[in-house]
PDB file of N, CA, C and O in Angstrom:
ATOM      1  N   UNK A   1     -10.979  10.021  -7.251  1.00  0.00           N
ATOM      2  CA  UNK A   1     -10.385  10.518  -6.023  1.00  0.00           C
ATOM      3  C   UNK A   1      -9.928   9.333  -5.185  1.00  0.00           C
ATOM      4  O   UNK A   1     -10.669   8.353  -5.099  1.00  0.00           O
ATOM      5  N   UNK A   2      -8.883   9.359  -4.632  1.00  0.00           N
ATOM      6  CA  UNK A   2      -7.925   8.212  -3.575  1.00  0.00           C
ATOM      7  C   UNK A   2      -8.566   8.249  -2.312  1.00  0.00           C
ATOM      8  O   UNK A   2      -8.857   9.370  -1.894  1.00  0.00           O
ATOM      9  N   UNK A   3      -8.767   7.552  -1.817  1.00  0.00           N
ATOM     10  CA  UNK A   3      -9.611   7.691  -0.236  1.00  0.00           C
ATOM     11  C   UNK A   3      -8.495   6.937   0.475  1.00  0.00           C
ATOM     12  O   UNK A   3      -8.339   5.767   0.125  1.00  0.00           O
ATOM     13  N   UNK A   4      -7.678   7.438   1.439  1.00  0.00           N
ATOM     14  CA  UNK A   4      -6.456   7.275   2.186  1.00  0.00           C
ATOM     15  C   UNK A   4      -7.026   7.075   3.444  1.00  0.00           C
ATOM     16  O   UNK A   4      -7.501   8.153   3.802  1.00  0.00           O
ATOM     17  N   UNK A   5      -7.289   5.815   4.669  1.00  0.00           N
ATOM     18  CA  UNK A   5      -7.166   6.144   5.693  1.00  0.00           C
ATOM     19  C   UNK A   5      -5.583   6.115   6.549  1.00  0.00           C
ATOM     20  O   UNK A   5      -4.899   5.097   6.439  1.00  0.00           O
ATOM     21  N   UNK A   6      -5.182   7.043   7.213  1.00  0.00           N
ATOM     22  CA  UNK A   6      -4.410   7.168   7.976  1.00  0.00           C
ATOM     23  C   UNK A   6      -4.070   7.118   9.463  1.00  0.00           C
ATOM     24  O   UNK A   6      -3.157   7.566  10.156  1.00  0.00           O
ATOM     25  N   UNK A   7      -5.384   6.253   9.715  1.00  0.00           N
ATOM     26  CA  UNK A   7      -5.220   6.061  10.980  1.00  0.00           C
ATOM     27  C   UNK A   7      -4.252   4.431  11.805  1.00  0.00           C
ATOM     28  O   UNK A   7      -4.237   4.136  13.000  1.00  0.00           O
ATOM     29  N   UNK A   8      -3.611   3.726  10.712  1.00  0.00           N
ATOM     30  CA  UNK A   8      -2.328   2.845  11.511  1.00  0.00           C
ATOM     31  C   UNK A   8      -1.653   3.707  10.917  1.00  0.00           C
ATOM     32  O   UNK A   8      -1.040   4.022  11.937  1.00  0.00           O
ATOM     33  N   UNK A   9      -1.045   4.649   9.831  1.00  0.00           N
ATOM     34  CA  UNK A   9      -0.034   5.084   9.932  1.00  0.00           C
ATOM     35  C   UNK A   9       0.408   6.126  10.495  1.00  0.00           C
ATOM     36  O   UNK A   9       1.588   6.454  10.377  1.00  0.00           O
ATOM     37  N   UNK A  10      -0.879   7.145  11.537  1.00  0.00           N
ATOM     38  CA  UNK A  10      -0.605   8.450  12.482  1.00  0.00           C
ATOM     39  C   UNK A  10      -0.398   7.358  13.717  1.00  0.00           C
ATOM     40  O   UNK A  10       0.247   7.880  14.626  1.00  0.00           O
ATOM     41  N   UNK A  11      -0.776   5.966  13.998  1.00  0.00           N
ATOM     42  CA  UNK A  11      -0.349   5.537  15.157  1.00  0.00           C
ATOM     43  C   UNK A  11       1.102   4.730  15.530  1.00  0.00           C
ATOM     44  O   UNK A  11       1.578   4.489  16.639  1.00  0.00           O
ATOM     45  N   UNK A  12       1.657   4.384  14.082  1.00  0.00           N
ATOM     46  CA  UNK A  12       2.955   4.004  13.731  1.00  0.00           C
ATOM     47  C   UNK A  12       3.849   5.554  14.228  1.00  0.00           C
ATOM     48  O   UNK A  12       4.446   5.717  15.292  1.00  0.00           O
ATOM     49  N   UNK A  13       3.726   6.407  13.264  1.00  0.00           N
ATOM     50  CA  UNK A  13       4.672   7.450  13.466  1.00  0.00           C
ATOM     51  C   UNK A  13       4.726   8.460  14.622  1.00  0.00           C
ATOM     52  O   UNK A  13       5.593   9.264  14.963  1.00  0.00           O
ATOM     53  N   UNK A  14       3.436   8.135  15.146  1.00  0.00           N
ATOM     54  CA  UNK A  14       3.283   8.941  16.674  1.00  0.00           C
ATOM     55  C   UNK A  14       3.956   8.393  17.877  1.00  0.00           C
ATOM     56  O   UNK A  14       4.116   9.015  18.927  1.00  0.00           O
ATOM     57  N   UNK A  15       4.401   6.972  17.598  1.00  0.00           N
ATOM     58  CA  UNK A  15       4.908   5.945  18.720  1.00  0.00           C
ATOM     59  C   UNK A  15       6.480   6.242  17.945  1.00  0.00           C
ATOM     60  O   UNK A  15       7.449   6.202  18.704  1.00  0.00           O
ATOM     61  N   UNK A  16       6.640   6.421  17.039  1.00  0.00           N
ATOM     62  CA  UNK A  16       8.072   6.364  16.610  1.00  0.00           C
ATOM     63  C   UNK A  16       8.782   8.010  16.654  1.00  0.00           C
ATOM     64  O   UNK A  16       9.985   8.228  16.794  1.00  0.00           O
ATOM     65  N   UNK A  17       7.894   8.880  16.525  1.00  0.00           N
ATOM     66  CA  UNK A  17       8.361  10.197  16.608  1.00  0.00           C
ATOM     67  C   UNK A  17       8.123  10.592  18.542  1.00  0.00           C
ATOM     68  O   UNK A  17       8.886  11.302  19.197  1.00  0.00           O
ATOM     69  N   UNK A  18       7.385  10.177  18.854  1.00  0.00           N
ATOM     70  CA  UNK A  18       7.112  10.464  20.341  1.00  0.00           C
ATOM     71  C   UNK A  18       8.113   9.289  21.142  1.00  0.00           C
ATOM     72  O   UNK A  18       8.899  10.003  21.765  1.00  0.00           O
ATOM     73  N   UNK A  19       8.409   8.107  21.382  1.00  0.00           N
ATOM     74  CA  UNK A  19       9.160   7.445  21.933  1.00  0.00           C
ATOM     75  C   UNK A  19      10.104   6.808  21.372  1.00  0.00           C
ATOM     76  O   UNK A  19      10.148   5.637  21.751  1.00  0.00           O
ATOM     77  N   UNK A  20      10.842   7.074  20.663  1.00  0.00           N
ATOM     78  CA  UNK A  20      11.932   6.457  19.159  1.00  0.00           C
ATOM     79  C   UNK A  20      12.435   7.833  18.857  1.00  0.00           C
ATOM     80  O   UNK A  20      13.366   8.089  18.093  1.00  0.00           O
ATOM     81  N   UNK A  21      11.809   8.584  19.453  1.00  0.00           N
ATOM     82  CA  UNK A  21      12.424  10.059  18.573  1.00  0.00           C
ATOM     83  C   UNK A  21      13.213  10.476  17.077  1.00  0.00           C
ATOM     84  O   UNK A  21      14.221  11.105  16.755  1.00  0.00           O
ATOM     85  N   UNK A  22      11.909   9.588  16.254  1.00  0.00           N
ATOM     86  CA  UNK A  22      12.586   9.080  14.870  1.00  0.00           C
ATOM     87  C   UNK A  22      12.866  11.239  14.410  1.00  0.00           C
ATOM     88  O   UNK A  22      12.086  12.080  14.858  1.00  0.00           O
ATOM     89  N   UNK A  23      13.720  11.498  13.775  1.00  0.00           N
ATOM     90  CA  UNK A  23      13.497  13.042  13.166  1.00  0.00           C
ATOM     91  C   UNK A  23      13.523  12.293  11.669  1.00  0.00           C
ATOM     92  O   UNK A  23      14.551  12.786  11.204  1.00  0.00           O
ATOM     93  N   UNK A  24      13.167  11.682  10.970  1.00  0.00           N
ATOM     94  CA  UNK A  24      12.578  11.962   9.837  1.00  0.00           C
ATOM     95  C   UNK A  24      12.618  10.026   9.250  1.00  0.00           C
ATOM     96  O   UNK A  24      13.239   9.198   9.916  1.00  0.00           O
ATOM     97  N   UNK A  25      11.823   9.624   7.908  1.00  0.00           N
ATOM     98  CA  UNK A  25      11.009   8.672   7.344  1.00  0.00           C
ATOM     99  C   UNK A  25      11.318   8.715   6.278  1.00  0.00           C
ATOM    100  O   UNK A  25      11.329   9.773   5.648  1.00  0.00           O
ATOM    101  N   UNK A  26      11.704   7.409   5.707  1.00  0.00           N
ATOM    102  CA  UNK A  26      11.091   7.249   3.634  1.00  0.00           C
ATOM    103  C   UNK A  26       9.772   7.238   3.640  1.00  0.00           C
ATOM    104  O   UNK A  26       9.234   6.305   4.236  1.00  0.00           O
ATOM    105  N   UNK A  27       9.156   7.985   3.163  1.00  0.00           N
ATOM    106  CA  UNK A  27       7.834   7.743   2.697  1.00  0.00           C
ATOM    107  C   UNK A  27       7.868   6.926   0.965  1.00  0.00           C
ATOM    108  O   UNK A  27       8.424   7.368  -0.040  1.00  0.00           O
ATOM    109  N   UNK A  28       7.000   5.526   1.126  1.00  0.00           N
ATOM    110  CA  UNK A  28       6.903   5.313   0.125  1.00  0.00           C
ATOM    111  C   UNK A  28       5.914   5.661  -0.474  1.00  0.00           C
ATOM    112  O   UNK A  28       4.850   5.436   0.102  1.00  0.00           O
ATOM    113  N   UNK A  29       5.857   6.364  -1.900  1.00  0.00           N
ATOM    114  CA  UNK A  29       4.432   6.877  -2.769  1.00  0.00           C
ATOM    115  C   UNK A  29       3.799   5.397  -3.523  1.00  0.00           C
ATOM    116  O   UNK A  29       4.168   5.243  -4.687  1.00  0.00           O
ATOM    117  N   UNK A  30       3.070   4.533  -3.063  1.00  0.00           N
ATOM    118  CA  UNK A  30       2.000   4.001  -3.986  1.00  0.00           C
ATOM    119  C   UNK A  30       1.676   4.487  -5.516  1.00  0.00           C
ATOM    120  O   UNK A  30       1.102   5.448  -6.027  1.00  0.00           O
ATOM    121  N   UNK A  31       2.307   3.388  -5.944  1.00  0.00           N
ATOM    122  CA  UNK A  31       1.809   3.759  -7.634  1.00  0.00           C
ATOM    123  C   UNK A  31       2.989   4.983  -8.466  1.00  0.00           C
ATOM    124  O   UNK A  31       2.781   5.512  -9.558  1.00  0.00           O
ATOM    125  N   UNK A  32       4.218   5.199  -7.568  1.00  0.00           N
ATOM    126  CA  UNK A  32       5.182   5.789  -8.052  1.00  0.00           C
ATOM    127  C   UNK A  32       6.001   5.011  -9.032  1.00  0.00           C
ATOM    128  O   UNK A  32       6.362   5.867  -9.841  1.00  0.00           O
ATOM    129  N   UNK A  33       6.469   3.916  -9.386  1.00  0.00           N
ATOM    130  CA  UNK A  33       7.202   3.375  -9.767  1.00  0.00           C
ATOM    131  C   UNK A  33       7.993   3.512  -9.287  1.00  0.00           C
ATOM    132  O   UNK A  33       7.938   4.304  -8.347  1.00  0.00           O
ATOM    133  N   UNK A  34       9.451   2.748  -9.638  1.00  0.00           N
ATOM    134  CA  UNK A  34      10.927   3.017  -9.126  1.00  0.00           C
ATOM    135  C   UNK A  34      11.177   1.946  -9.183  1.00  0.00           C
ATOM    136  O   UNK A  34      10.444   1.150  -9.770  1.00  0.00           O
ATOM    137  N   UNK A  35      12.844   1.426  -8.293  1.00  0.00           N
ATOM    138  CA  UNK A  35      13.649   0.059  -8.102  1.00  0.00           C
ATOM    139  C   UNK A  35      14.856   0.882  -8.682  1.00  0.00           C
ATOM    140  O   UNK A  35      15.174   2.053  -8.477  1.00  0.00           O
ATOM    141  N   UNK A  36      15.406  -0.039  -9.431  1.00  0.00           N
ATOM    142  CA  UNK A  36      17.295   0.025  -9.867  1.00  0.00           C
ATOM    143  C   UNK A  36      17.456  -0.558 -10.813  1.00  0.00           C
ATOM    144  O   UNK A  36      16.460  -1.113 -11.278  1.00  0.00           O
ATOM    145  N   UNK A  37      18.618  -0.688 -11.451  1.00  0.00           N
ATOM    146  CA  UNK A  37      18.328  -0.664 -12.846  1.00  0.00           C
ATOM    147  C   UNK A  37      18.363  -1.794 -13.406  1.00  0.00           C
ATOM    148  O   UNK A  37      18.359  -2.114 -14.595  1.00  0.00           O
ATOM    149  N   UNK A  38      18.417  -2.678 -11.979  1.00  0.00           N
ATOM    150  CA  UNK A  38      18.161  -4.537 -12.293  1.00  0.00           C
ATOM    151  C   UNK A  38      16.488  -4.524 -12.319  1.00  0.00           C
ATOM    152  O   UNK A  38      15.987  -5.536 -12.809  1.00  0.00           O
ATOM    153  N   UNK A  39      15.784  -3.732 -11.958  1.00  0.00           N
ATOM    154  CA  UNK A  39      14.377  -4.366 -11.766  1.00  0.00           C
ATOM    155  C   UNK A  39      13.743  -2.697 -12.048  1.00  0.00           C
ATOM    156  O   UNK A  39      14.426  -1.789 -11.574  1.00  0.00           O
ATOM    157  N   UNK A  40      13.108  -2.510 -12.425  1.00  0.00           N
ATOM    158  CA  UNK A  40      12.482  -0.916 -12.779  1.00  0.00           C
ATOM    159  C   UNK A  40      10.786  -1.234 -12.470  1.00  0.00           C
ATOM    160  O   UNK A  40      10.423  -2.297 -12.974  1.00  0.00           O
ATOM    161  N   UNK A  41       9.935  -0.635 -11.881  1.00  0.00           N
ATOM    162  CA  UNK A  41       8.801  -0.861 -11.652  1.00  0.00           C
ATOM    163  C   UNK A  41       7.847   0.744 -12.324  1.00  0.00           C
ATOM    164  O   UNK A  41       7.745   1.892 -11.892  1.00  0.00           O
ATOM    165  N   UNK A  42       7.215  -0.094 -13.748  1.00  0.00           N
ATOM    166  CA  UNK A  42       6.237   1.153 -13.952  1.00  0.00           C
ATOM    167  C   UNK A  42       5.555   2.169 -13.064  1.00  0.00           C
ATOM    168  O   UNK A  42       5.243   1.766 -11.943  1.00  0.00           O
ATOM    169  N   UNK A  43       5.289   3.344 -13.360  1.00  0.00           N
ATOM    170  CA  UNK A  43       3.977   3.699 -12.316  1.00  0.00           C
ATOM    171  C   UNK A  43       2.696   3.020 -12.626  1.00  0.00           C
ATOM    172  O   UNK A  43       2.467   2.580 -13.752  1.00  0.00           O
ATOM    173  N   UNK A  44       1.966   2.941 -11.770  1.00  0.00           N
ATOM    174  CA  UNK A  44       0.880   2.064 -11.906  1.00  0.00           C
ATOM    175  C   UNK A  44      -0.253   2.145 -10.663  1.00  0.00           C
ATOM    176  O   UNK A  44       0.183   1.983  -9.523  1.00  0.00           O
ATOM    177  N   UNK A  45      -1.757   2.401 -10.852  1.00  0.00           N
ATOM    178  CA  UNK A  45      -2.022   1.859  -9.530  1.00  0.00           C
ATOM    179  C   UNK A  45      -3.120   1.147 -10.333  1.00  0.00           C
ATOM    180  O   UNK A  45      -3.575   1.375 -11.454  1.00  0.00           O
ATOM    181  N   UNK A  46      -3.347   0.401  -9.594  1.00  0.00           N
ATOM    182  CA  UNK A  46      -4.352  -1.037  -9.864  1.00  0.00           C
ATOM    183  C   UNK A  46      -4.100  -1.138 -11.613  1.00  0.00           C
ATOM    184  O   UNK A  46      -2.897  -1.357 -11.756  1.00  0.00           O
ATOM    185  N   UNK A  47      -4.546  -1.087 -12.509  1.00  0.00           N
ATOM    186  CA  UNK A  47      -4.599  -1.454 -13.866  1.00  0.00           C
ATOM    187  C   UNK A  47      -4.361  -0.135 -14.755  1.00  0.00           C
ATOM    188  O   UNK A  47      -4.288  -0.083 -15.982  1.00  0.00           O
ATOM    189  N   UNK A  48      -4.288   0.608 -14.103  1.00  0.00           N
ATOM    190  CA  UNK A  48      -4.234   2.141 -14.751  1.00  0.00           C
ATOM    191  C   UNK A  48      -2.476   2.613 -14.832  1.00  0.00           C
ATOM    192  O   UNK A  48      -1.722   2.580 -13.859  1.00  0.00           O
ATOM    193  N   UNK A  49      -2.141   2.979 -16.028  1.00  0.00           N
ATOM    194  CA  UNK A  49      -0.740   2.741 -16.246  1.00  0.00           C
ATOM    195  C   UNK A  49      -0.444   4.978 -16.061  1.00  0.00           C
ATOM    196  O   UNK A  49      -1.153   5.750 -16.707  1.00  0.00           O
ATOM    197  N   UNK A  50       0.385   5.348 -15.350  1.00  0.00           N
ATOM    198  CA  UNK A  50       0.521   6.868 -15.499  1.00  0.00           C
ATOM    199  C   UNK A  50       0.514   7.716 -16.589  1.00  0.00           C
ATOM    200  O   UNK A  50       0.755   8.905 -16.378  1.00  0.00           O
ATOM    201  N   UNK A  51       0.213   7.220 -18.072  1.00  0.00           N
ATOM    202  CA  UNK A  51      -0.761   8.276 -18.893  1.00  0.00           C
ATOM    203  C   UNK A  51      -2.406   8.034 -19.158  1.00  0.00           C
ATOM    204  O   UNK A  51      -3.208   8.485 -19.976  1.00  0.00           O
ATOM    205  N   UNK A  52      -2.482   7.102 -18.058  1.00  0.00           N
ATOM    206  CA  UNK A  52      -4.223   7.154 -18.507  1.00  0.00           C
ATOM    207  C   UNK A  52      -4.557   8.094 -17.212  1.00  0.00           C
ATOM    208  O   UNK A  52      -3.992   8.041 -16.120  1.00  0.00           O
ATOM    209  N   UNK A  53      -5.796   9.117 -17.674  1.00  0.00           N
ATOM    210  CA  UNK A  53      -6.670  10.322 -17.144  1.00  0.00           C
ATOM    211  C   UNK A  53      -7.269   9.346 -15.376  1.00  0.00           C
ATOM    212  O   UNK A  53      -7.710   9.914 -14.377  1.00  0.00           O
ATOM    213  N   UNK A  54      -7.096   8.079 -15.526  1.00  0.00           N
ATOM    214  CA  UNK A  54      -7.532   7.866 -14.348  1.00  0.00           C
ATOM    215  C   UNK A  54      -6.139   7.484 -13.076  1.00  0.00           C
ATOM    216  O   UNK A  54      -6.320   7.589 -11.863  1.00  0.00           O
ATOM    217  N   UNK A  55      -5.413   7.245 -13.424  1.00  0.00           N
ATOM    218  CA  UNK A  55      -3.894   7.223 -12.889  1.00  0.00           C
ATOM    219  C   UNK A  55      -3.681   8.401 -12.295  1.00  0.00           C
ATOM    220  O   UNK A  55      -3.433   8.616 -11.108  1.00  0.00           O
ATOM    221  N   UNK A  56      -3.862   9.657 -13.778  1.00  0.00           N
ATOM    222  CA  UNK A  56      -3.299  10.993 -13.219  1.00  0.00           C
ATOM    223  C   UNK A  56      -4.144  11.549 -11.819  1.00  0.00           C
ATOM    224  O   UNK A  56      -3.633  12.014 -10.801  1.00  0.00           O
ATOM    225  N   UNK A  57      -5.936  11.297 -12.178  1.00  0.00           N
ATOM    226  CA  UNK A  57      -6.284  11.845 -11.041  1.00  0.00           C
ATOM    227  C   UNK A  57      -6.196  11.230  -9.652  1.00  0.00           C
ATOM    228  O   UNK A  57      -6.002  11.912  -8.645  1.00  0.00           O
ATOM    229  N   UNK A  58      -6.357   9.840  -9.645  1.00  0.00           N
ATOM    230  CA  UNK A  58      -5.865   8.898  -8.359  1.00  0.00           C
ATOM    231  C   UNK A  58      -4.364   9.269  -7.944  1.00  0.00           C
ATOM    232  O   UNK A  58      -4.106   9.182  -6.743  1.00  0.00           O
ATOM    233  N   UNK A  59      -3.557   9.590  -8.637  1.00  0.00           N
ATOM    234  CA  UNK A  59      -2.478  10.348  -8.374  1.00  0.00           C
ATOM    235  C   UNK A  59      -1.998  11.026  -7.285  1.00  0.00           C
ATOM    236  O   UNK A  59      -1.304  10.946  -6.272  1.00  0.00           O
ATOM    237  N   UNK A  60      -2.974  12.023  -8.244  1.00  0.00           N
ATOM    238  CA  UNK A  60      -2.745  13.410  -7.723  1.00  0.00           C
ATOM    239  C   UNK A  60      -3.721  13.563  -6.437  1.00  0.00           C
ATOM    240  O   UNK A  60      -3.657  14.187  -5.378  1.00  0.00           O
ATOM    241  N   UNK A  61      -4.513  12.823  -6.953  1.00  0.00           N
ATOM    242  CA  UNK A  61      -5.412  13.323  -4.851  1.00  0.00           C
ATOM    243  C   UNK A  61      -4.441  12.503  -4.385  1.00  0.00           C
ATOM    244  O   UNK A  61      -3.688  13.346  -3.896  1.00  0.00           O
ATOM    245  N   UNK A  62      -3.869  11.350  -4.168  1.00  0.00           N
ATOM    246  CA  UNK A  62      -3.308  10.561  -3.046  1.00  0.00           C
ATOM    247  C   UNK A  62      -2.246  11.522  -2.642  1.00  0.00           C
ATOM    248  O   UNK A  62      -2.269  12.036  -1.524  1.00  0.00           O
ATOM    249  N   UNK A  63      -1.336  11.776  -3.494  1.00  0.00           N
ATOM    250  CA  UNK A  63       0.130  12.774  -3.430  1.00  0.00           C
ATOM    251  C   UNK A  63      -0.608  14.637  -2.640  1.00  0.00           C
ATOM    252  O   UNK A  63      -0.042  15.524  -2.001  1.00  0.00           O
ATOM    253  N   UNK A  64      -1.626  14.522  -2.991  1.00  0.00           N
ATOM    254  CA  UNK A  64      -2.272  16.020  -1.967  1.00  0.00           C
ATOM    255  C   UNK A  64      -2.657  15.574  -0.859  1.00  0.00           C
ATOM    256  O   UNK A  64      -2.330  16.167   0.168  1.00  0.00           O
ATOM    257  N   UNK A  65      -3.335  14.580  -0.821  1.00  0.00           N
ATOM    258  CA  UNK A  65      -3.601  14.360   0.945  1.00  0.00           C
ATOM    259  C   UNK A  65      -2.854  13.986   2.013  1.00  0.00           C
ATOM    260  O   UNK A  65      -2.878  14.334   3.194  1.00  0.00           O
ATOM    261  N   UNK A  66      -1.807  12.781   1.057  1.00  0.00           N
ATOM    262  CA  UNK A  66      -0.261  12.787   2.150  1.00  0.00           C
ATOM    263  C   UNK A  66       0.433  14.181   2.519  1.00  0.00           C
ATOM    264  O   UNK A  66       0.980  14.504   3.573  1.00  0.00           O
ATOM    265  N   UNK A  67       0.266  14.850   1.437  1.00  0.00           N
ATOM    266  CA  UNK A  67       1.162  16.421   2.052  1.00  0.00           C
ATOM    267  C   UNK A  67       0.468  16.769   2.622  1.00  0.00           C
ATOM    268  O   UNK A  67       0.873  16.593   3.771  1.00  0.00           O
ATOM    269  N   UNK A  68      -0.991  17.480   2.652  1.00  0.00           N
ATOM    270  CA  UNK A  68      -1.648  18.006   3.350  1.00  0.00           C
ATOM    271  C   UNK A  68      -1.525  17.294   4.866  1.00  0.00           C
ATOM    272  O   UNK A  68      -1.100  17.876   5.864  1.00  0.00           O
ATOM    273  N   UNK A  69      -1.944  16.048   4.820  1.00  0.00           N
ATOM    274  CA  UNK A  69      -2.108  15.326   6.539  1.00  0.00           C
ATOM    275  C   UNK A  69      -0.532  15.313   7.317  1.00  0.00           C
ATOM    276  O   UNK A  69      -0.352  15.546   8.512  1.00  0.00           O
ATOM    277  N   UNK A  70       0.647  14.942   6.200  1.00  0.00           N
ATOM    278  CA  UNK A  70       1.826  15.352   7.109  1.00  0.00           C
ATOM    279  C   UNK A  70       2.355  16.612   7.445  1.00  0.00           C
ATOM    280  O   UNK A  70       3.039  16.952   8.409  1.00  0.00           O
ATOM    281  N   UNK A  71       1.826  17.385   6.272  1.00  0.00           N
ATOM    282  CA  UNK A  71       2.116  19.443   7.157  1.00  0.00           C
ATOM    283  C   UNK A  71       0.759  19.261   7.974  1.00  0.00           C
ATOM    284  O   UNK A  71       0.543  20.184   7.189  1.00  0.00           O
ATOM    285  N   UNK A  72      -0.154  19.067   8.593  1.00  0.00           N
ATOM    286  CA  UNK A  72      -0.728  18.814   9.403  1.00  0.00           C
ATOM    287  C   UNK A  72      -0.782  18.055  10.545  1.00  0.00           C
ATOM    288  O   UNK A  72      -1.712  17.844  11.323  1.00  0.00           O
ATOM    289  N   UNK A  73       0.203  17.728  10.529  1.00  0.00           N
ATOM    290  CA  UNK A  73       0.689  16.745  11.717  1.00  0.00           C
ATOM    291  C   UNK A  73       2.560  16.902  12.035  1.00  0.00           C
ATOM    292  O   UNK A  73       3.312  16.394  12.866  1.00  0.00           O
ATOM    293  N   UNK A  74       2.733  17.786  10.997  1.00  0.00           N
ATOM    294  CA  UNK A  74       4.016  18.630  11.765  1.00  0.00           C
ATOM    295  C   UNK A  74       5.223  17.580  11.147  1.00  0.00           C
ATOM    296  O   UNK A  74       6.436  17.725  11.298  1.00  0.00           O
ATOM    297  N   UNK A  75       4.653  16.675  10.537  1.00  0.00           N
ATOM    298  CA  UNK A  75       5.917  15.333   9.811  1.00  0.00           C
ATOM    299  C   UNK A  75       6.260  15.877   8.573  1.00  0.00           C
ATOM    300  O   UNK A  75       7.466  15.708   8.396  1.00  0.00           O
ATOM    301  N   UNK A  76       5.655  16.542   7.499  1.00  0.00           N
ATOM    302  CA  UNK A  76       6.226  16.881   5.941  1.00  0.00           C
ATOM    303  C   UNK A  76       7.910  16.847   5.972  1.00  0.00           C
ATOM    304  O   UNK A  76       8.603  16.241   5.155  1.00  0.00           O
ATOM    305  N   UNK A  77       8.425  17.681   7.161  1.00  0.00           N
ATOM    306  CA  UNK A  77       9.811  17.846   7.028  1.00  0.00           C
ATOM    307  C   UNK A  77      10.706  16.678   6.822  1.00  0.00           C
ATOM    308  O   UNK A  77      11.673  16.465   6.090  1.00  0.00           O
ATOM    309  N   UNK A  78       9.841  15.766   8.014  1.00  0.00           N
ATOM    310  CA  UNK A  78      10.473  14.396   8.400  1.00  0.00           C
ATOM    311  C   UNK A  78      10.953  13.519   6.873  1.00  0.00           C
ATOM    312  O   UNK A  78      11.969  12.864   6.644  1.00  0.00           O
ATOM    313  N   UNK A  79       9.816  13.816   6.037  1.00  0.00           N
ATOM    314  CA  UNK A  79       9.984  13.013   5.052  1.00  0.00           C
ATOM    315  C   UNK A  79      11.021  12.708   4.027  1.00  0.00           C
ATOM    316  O   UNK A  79      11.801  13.656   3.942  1.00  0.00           O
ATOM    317  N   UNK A  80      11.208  12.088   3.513  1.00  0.00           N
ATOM    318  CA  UNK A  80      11.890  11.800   2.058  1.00  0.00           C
ATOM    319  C   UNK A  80      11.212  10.776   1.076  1.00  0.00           C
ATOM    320  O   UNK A  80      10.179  10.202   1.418  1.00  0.00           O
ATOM    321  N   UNK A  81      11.786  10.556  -0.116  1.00  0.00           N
ATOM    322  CA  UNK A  81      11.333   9.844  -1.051  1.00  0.00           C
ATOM    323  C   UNK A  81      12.413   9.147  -1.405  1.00  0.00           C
ATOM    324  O   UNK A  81      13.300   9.867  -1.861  1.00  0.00           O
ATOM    325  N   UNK A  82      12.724   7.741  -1.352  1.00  0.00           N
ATOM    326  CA  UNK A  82      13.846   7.050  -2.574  1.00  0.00           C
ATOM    327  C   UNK A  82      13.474   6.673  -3.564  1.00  0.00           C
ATOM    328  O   UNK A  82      13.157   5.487  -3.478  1.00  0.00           O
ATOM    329  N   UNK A  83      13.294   7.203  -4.801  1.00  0.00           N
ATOM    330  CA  UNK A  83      13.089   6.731  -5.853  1.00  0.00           C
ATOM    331  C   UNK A  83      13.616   5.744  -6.423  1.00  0.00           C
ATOM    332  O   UNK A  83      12.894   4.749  -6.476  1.00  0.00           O
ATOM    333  N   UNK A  84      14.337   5.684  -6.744  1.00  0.00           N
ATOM    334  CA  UNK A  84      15.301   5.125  -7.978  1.00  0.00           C
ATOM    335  C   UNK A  84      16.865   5.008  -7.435  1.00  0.00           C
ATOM    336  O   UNK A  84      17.483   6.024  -7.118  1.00  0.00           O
ATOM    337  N   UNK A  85      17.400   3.801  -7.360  1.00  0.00           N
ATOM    338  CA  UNK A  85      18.778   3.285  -7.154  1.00  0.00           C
ATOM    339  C   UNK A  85      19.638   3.099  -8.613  1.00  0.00           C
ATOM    340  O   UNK A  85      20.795   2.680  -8.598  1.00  0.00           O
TER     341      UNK A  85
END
């Protein structure tokens, strides 16, 4: 399981959505891979490559608790993802 604290990044986006009146963010996903097609970056988090059983589950809790805490804080919409150039 991923243990996420979010407390500089609810105080980043609370100063930027409350006085910046940002309406929406790239969220970058940790351990997503991506880049362009000069530089390509595996998925990966720490030594665990995205078909090993410990990748998938560090994964998948990190990618549930960001959704959960940003539809909980009213940002999910705000978001996007750039993957891949």
């Amino acid at each position: 399981r991923a243990e996420v604290d979010f407390s500089a990044f609810d105080a980043a986006m609370s100063r930027a959505v409350e006085k910046h009146h940002f309406t929406n963010f790239m969220l970058q996903i940790e351990g997503m891979g991506g880049g362009d097609y000069q530089k390509w970056r595996e998925p990966k988090i720490g030594a665990f490559g995205e078909q090993t059983p410990r990748y998938q589950a560090m994964f998948a809790s990190y990618v549930k608790q960001l959704e959960s805490h940003l539809r909980e804080k009213g940002w999910l919409g705000m978001a996007y993802i750039y993957w891949f150039d």
